[in-house]
N, C-alpha and C positions, 0 to 999 in steps of 0.2 A: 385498069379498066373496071365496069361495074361500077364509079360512081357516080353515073349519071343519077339515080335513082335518090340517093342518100341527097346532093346538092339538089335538087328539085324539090325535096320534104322539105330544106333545109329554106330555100328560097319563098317553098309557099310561107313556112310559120313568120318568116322574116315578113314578108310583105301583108299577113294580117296581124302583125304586132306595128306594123309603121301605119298601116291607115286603118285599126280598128277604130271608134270612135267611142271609146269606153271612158265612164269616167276616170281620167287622171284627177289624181287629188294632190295639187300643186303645194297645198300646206304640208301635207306629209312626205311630201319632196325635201320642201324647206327643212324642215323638221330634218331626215333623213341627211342632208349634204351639208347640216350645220349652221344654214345661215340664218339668221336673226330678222325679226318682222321690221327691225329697222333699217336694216343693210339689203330688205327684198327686195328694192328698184332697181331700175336698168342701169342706173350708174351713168345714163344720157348728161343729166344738169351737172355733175363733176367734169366730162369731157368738155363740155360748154366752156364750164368755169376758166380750166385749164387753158383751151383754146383762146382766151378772151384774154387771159394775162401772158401768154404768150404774145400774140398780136401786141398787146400793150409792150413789153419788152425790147421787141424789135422797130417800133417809132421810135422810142429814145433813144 
């Protein structure tokens, strides 16, 4: 008992770090988790890709 109080602190900091609207600096992100200004896309036109010589595989 008693931790009501602690997960309520705990919950407000949560929910003004999820929708504060502060600048995220998404380069420093990059920067930070390693990944290269070449490899920053969503990686969508590779699943495409992939998708499309799949389908081609399976006609022949």
């Amino acid at each position: 008992m008693g931790r009501g109080r602690a997960k309520a602190k705990q919950t407000k900091v949560a929910r003004k770090i999820k929708y504060s609207s502060g600048g995220t600096d998404l380069e420093r992100l990059r920067r930070d988790m390693g990944v290269g200004a070449a490899t920053a896309g969503t990686g969508a036109e590779d699943i495409g890709d992939a998708a499309e010589r799949a389908e081609s595989d399976t006609e022949s």
